[in-house]
C-alpha positions as MATLAB code, in Angstrom:
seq = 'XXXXXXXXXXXXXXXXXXXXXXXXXXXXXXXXXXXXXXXXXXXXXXXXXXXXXXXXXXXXXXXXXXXXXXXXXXXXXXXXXXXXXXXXXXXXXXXXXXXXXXXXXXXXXXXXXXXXXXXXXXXXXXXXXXXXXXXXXXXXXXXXXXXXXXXXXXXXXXXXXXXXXXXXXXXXXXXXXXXXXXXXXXXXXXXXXXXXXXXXXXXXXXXXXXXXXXXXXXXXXXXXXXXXXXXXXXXXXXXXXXXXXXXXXXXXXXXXXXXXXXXXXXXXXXXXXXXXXXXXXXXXXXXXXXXXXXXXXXXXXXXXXXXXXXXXXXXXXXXXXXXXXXXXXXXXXXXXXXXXXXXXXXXXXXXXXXXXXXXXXXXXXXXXXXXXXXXXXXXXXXXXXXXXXXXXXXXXXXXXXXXXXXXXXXXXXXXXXXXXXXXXXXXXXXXXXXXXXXXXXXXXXXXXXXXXXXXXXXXX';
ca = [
     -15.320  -74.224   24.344;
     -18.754  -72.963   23.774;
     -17.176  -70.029   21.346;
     -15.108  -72.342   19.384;
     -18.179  -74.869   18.748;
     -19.968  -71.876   17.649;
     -17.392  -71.038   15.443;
     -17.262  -74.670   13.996;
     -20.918  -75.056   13.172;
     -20.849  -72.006   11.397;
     -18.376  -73.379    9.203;
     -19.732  -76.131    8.839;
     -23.385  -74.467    7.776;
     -21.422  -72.443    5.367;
     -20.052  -75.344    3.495;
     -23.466  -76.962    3.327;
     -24.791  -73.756    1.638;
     -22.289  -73.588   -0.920;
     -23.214  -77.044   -2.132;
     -26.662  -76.256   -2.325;
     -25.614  -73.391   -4.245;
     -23.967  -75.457   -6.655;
     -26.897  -77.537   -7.306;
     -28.703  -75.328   -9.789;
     -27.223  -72.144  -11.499;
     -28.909  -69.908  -14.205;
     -27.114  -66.579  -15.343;
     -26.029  -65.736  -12.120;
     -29.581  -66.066  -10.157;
     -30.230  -69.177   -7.939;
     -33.753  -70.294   -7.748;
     -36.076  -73.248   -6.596;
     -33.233  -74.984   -3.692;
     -34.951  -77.591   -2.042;
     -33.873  -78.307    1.408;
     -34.690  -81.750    2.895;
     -34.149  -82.866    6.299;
     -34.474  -86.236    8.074;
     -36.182  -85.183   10.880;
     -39.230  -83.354    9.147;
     -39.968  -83.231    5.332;
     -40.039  -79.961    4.294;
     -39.167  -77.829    0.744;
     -37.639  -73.921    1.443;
     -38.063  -71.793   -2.123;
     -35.078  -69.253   -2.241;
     -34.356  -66.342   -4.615;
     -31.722  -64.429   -4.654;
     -30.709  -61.360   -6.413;
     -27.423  -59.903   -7.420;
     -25.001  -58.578   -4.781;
     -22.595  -56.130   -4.682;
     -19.729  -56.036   -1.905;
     -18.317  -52.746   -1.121;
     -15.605  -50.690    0.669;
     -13.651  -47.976    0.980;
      -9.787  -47.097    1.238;
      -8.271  -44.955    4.289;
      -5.807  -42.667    5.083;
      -4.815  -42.368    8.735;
      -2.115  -40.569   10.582;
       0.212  -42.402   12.622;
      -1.050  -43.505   15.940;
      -4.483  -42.384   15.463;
      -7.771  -44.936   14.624;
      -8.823  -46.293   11.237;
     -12.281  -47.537   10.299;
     -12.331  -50.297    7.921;
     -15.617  -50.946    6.548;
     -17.121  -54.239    4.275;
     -20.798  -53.083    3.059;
     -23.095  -55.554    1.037;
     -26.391  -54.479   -1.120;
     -28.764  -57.113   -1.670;
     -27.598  -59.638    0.698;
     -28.705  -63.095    1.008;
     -27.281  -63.805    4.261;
     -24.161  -64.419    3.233;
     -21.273  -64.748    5.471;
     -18.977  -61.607    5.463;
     -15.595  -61.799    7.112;
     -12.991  -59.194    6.719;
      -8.866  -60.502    6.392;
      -5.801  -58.400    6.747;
      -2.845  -57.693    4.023;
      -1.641  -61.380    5.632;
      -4.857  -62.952    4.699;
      -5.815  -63.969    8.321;
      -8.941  -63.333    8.996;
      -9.819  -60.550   11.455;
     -13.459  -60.707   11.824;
     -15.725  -64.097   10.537;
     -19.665  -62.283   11.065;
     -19.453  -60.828   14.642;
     -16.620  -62.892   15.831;
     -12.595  -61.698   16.424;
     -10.237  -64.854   15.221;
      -7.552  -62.617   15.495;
      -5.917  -61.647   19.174;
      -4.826  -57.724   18.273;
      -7.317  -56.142   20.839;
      -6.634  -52.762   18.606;
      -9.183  -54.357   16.027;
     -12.607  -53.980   17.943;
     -16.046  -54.318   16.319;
     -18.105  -50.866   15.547;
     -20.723  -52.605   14.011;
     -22.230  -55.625   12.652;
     -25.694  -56.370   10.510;
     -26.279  -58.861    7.943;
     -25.213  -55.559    5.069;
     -22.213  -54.259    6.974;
     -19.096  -55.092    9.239;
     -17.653  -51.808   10.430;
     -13.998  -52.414   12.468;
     -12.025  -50.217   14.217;
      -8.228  -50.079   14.133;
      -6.396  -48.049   16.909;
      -2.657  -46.794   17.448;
      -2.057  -47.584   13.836;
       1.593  -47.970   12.670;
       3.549  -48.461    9.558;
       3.144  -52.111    9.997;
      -0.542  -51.709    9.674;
      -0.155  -49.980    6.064;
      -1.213  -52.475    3.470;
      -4.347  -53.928    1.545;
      -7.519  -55.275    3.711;
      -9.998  -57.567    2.492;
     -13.464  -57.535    2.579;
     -14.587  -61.176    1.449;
     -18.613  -62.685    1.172;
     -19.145  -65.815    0.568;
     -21.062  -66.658   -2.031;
     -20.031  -68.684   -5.222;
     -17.869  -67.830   -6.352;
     -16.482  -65.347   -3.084;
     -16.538  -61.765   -3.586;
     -13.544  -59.858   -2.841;
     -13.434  -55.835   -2.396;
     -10.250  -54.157   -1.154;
      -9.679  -51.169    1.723;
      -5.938  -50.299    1.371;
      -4.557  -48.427    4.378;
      -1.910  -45.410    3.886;
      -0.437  -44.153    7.471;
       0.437  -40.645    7.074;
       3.929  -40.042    8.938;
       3.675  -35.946    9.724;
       7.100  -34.193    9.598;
       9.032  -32.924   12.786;
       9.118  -29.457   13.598;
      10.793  -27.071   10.744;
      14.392  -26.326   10.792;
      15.095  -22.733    9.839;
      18.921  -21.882    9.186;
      20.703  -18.943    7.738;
      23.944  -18.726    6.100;
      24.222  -15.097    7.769;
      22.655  -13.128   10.852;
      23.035  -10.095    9.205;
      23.297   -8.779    5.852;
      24.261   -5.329    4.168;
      22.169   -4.067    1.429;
      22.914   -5.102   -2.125;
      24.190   -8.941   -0.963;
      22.623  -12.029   -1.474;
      21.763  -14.233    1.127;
      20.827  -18.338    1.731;
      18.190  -19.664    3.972;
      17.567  -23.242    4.206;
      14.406  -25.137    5.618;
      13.824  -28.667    6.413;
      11.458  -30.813    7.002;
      12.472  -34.090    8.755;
      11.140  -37.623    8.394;
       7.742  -37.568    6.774;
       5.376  -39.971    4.813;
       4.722  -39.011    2.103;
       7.563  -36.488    1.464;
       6.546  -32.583    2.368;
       6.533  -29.705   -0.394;
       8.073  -26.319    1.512;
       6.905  -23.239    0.141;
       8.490  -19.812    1.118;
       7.242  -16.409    1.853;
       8.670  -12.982    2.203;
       6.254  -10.808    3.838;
       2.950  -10.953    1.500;
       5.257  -11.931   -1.154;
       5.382  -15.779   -2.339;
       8.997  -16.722   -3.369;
      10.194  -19.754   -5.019;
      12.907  -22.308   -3.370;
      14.797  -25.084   -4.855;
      14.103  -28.398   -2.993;
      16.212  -31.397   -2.570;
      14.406  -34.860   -1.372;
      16.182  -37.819    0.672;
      14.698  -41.063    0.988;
      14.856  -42.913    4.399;
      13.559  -45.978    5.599;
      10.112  -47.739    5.352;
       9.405  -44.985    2.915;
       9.784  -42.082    4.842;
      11.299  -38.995    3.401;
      13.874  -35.594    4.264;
      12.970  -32.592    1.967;
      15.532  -29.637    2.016;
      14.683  -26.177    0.217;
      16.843  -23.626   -0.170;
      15.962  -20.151   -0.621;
      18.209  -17.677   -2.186;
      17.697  -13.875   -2.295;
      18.922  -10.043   -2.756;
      18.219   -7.934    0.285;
      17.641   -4.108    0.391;
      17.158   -2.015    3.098;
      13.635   -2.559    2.820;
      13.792   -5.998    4.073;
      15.208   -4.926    7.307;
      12.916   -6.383   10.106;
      10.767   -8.292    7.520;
      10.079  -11.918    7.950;
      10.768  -14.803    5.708;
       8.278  -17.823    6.675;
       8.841  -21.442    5.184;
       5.381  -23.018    5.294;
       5.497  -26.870    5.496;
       2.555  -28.688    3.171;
       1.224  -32.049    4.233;
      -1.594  -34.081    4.092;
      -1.185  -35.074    8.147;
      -0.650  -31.621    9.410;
      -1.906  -27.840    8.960;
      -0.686  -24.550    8.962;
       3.115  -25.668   10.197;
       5.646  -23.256    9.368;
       8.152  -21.949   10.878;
      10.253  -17.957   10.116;
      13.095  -15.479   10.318;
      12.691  -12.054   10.487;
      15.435  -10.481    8.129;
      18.579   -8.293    9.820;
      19.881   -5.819    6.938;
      22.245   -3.101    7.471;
      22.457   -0.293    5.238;
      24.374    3.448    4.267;
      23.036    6.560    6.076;
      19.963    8.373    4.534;
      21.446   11.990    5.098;
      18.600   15.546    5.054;
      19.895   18.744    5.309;
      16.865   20.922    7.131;
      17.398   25.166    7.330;
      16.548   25.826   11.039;
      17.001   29.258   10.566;
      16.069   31.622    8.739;
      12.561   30.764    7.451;
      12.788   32.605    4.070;
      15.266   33.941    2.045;
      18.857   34.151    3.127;
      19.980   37.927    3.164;
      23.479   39.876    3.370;
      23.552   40.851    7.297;
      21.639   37.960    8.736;
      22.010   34.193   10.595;
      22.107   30.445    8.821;
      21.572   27.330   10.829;
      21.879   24.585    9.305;
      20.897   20.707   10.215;
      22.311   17.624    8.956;
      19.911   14.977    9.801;
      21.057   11.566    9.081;
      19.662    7.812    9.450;
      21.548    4.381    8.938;
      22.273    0.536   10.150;
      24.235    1.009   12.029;
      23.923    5.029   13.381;
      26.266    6.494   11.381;
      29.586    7.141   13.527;
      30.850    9.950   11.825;
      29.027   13.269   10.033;
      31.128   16.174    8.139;
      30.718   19.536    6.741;
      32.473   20.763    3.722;
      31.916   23.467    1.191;
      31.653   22.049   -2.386;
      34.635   23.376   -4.663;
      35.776   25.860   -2.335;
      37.155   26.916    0.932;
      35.070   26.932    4.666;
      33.844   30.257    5.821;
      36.709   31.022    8.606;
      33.623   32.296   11.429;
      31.498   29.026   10.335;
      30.897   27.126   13.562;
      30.144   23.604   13.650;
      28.900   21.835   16.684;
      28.170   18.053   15.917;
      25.631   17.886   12.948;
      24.970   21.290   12.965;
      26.180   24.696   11.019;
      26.032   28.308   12.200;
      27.184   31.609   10.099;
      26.861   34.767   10.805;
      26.670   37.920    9.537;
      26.001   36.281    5.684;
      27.546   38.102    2.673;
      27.849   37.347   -0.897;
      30.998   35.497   -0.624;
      29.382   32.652    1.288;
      27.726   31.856   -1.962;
      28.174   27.791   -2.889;
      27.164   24.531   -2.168;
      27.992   23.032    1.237;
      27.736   19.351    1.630;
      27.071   17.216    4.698;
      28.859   13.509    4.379;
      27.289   10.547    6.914;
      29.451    7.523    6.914;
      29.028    3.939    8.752;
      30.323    0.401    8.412;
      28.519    0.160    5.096;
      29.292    3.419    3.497;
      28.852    6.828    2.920;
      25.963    9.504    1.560;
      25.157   13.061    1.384;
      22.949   15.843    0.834;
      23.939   19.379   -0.520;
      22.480   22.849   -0.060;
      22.829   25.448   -1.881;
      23.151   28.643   -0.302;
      22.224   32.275   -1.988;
      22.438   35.319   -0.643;
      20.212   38.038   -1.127;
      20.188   42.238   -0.800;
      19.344   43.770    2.406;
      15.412   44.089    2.537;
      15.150   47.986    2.348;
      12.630   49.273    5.332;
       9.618   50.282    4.263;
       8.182   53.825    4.629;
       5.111   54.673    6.684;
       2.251   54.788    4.490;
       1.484   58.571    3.202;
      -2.214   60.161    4.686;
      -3.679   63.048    2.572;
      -7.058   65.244    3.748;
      -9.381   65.776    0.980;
     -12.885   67.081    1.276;
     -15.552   64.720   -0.031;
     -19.124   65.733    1.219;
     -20.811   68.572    3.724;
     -20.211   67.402    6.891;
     -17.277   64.544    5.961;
     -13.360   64.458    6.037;
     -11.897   61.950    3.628;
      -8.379   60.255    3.946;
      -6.656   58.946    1.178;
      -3.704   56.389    2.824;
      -0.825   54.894    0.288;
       1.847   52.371    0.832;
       4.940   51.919   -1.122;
       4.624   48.141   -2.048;
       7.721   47.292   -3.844;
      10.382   50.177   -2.047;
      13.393   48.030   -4.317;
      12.168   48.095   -7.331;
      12.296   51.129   -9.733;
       8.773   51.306  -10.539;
       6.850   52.142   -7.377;
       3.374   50.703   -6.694;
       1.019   51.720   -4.379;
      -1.797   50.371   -2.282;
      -4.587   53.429   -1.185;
      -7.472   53.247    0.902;
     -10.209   55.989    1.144;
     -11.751   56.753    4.759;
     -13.760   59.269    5.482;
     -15.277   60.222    9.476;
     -18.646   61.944    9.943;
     -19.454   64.811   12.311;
     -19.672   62.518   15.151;
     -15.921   61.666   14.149;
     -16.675   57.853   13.307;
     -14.233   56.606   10.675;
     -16.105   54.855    7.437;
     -14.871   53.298    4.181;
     -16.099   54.843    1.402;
     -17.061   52.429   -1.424;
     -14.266   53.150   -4.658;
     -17.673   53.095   -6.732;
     -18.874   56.374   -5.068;
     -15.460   58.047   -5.707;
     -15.337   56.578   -9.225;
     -18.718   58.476   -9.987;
     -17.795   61.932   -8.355;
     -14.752   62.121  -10.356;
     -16.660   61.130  -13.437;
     -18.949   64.017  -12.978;
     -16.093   66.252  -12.303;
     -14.437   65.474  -15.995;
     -17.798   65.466  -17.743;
     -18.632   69.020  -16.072;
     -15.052   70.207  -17.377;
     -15.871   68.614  -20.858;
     -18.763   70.741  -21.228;
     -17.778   74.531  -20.188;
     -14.840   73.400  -22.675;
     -17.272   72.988  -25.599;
     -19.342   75.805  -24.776;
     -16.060   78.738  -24.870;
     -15.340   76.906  -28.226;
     -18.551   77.764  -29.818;
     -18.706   81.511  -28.131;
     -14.662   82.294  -29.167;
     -16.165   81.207  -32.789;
     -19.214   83.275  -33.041;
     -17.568   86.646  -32.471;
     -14.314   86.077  -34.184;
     -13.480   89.421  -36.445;
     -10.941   91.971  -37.827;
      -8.603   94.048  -36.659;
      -7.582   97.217  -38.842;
      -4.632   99.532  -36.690;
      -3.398  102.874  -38.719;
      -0.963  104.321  -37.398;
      -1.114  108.645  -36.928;
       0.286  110.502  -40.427;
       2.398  113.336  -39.743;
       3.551  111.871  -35.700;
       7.248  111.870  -37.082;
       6.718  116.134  -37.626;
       4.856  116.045  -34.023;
       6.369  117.851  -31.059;
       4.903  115.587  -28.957;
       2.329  112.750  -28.652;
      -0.524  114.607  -27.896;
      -0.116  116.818  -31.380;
       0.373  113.451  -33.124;
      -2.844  112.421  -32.124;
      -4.938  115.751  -33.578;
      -2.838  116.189  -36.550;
      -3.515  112.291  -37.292;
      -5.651  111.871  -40.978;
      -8.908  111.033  -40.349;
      -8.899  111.796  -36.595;
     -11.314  109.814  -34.796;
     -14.381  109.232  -37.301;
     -13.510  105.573  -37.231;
     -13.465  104.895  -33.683;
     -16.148  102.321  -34.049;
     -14.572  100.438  -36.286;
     -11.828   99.595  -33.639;
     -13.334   97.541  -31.668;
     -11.513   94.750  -29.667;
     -12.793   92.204  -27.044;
     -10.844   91.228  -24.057;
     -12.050   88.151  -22.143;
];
């Protein structure tokens, strides 16, 4: 009983006031209100500025607490009292009218009543009130907005798996929200864009459906496509699908054997190395435009010949197949002369210096082709018979020396031959045809041997 008197002479003061506050009124500022009461004469002088009544509006997700808030500048002691979207009043000052215990007082002063809403539902969405009376009231509104979060993500294919090339649907929903979702969709790092269909339910709540269409390759086996839910009551909900995508065999033919170049006489080995989803189930061997060596042995995904000849020339082919097709790889096989052995390399002894013994070694370098080359190397050993290179400059020089040496007793014969060039004069004996013999030529001859000197001859 105490509470309700309480509550009565507060009403009853309030009234009281806004009498007095009609009284005398001059642009809105109230001044010299003279108070008399019967038991004592006395005068109260009262000014009063402008006031300002203020609040704010609040989102809140469903079942968690709101905070409603009424906040006055300037007060004059006004009464604040705060009303639901019903207009009954919640809160008159410090005192709950209103029997919801989930409205409980955070705070009260004479510039502020702060409430507290808890377990907050869609009935509790609406417009508050925030009144302070003065004359005329003050009103300032707090609307409430109860964010309904959507249930968990519901991620559906139209198929489990999917061969390369096809086209695929996924759809993602997300289930009885306020206010409706927006689904986004990635694949990988890669943002793609859905097409999204929105249902309304009741007491606004809302159903939003995206559907996702997209080409797959074999690339986007085991890659995952996330729908990402976006709301203003919850974060980082998504939900995904990692992608199943079979595809034709990736076929490699690798030579095992032999490392180089294929020649008449020798092995091939052959490896067909091939990759698919599914494994491929079957692999074959074939010879492009002609008919299989007869000897070539196959054994699974390998080939074997032996004993390689010319007429193996061609292209042989290895075919992988599976459920989603086929592929190949060709190699091309040439054959090659036999490699012709190469001869030892060819030592020769020459003398270099007192005291040395050079050796000049060659090697054939190209035995098949027609025009030979050679590789030498120059050693020579001293006394104590340890081996040495000999630098190609020294040689270089000796043989230089050699030519120019040659050069010279060359020019110096030319210039002796030329100084002691002369004539020859031969006359043969008169009278040797009447001669009985040689000797009787000779005496009877004209001019016998006066002119010996002049028959001269040089013999080098």
């Amino acid at each position: 009983m105490s509470s309700l008197s309480h509550f009565k002479a507060l009403v009853h003061l309030s009234r009281k006031v806004f009498m007095l506050y009609h009284m005398i009124k001059m642009n809105g500022i109230y001044t010299s209100i003279a108070l008399c009461c019967k038991s004592c004469m006395c005068f109260l002088w009262v000014t009063v500025q402008g006031q300002n009544l203020v609040t704010n509006n609040v989102s809140v997700v469903e079942g968690e607490t709101a905070i409603i808030s009424c906040r006055v500048k300037n007060n004059d002691d006004s009464v604040i009292q705060l009303l639901n979207p019903n207009r009954q009043t919640i809160y008159f000052r410090d005192v709950r009218p209103l029997k919801d215990s989930r409205f409980q007082l955070v705070n009260f002063s004479d510039n502020e009543l702060l409430v507290s809403l808890s377990n907050v539902s869609l009935s509790d969405e609406g417009r508050y009130v925030c009144q302070l009376y003065t004359d005329p009231p003050q009103e300032a509104y707090a609307d409430i907005t109860v964010l309904v979060p959507p249930g968990n993500p519901i991620l559906e294919s139209r198929e489990e798996i999917v061969s390369e090339g096809n086209e695929t649907e996924i759809t993602c929903t997300a289930m009885g929200s306020k206010p409706a979702s927006t689904i986004k969709w990635m694949k990988g790092d890669q943002p793609l864009q859905g097409e999204a269909t929105v249902e309304e339910l009741y007491d606004r709540m809302f159903t939003v459906t995206s559907r996702l269409r997209l080409t797959v390759s074999k690339e986007d086996d085991g890659v995952a496509v996330i729908c990402i839910i976006d709301h203003p009551a919850v974060k980082d909900f998504q939900a995904q699908k990692y992608l199943e995508v079979q595809y034709k065999p990736e076929v490699q033919i690798v030579v095992e054997f032999p490392e180089g170049l294929t020649r008449e006489g020798e092995n091939l080995e052959l490896t067909c190395r091939a990759k698919g989803k599914p494994q491929p189930h079957q692999i074959n061997w074939l010879k492009v435009d002609d008919d299989f060596p007869s000897h070539a042995v196959i054994t699974g995904s390998d080939l074997f010949i032996e004993n390689l000849n010319k007429s193996f020339n061609g292209t042989y082919r290895c075919v992988a197949s599976n459920l989603v097709g086929e592929a190949y790889d060709d190699y091309i096989l040439y054959v090659y002369d036999v490699l012709t052995t190469t001869p030892p390399p060819t030592n020769t002894t020459i003398s270099a210096f007192q005291g040395t013994v050079s050796h000049l070694s060659c090697r054939v370098l190209t035995p098949s082709h027609p025009f030979l080359h050679f590789s030498c190397v120059l050693l020579y050993s001293r006394a104590d018979g340890a081996p040495q290179k000999i630098d190609h400059a020294v040689i270089g020089g000796i043989v230089a020396v050699v030519v120019f040496a040659m050069l010279c007793l060359l020019i110096v014969l030319g210039r002796y031959f030329a100084r002691h060039k002369g004539t020859y004069f031969t006359h043969e004996a008169k009278g040797a045809d009447d001669a009985a013999d040689a000797d009787t030529a000779i005496i009877n001859a004209e001019g016998g041997h006066n002119n010996s000197d002049d028959k001269k001859e040089y013999y080098i």
